[in-house]
N, C-alpha and C positions, 0 to 999 in steps of 0.2 A: 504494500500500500504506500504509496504516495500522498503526502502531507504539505500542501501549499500555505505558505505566510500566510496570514492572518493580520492585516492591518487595523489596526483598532484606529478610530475614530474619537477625538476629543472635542469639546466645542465649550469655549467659553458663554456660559450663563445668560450673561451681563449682555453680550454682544450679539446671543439666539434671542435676548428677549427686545431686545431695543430692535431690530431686524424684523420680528415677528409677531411682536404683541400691539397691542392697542394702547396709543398715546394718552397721556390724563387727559386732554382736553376731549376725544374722543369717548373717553370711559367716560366722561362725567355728561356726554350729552345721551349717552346710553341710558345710565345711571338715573337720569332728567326725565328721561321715556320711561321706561320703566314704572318710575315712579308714577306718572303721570295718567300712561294706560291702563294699569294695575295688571297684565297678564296673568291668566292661568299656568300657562304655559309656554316658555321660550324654549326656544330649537336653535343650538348654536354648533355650529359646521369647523370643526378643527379649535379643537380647546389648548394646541400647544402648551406655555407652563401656565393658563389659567388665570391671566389676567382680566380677559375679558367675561368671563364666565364669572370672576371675584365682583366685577362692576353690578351683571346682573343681578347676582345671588344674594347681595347686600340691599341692592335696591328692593328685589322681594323680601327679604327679609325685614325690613323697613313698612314694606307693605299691608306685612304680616299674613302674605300668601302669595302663590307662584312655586316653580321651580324652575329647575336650567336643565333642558338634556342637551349633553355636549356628548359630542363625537367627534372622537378623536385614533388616527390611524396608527399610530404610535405607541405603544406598548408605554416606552421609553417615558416620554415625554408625557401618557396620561399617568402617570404613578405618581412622577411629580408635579401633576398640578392638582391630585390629588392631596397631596403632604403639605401645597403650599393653602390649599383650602382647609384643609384640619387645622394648621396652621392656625388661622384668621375665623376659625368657629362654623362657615360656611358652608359643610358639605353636605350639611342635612339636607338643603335646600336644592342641592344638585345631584342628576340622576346620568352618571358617566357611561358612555356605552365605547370599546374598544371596539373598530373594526372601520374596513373603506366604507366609504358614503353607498359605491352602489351594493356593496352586501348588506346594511344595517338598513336604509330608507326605505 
């Protein structure tokens, strides 16, 4: 048997989440609606580390009803936006579903 390298992959945090998440000014007009509309339910399409999904989930929780199902394709990356929502008290309010968009939808 033949054994090929193995290149492992690192990504700074700091630099995936400013690249990939949603700005304050963005979160808080989110955060605004939310509030505003009162949803049952929001449906958010790639939770990455859960920035935006923190914006909703606070705002319903403010609401004092709603939830977030976030779908996210990423094992990786839904685990920790899982930790960073336990974190912040939040994850009662959101319902994570692992998997591509067209197998989960």
């Amino acid at each position: 048997m033949i054994l090929k390298p193995v290149r492992i992959r690192k990504k700074n945090v700091g630099k995936f989440c400013r690249t990939f998440s949603i700005s304050h000014k963005w979160g808080l007009l989110l955060f605004k609606f939310i509030r505003e509309y009162r949803p049952r339910t929001c449906l958010e399409l790639g939770t990455a580390l859960g920035i935006s999904t923190a914006y909703i989930a606070s705002a319903c929780e403010i609401n004092k009803r709603g939830k977030v199902i976030t779908i996210e394709g990423s094992k990786s990356l839904m685990f920790k936006a899982l930790e960073n929502l336990r974190a912040i008290e939040l994850n009662k309010r959101v319902k994570p579903i692992n998997g591509q968009f067209d197998d989960v939808l």
